[in-house]
C-alpha positions, 0 to 999 in steps of 0.5 A: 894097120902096118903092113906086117899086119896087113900081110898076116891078117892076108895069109891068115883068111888065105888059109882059110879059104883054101881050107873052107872054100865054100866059107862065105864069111871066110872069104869075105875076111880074105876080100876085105883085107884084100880091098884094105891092102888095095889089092882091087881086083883080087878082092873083086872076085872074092866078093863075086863069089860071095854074091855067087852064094848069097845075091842080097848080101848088101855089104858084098854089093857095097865093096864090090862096086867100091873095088869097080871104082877103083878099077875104074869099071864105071859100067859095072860099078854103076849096076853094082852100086845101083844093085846094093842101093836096091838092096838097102832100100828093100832090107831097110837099111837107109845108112849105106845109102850115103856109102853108096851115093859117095861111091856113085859119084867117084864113078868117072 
């Protein structure tokens, strides 16, 4: 994606978030593209929030320990990843595992 495309597809979920701040699934549009254009901690607190309003969603759990990995939060990326791998586990989801796994070992 150029950046052109980045940065509108970022003021297009932006807006929606300020229209619909209780929108999960806006703000998750919002904090992934944040997390695309490596805008870690932004992201970081849109997936918190997300959490904030549905705490087994998996997806959110994965992003959020990949964005603590790049902000080099290895204590919380651990619990994080170690939270997402519960929820997989729990959920049936046996595919994020190696996600989840590869992301572990980056934590520094």
């Amino acid at each position: 994606m150029s950046s052109v495309d980045l940065e509108s597809r970022l003021n297009r979920n932006r807006g929606l978030v300020e229209r619909m701040p209780d929108n999960h699934l806006a703000r998750f549009g919002l904090a992934n593209a944040l997390m695309e254009g490596s805008l870690w901690e932004e992201a970081a607190g849109h997936f918190r929030k997300c959490l904030a309003s549905q705490p087994e969603w998996m997806a959110v759990a994965i992003s959020l320990g990949r964005c603590l990995v790049e902000l080099r939060q290895g204590t919380e990326a651990r619990e994080m990843l170690a939270a997402a791998r519960r929820m997989a586990v729990a959920q049936g989801h046996t595919s994020p595992l190696e996600e989840i796994a590869a992301l572990e070992a980056r934590i520094t």
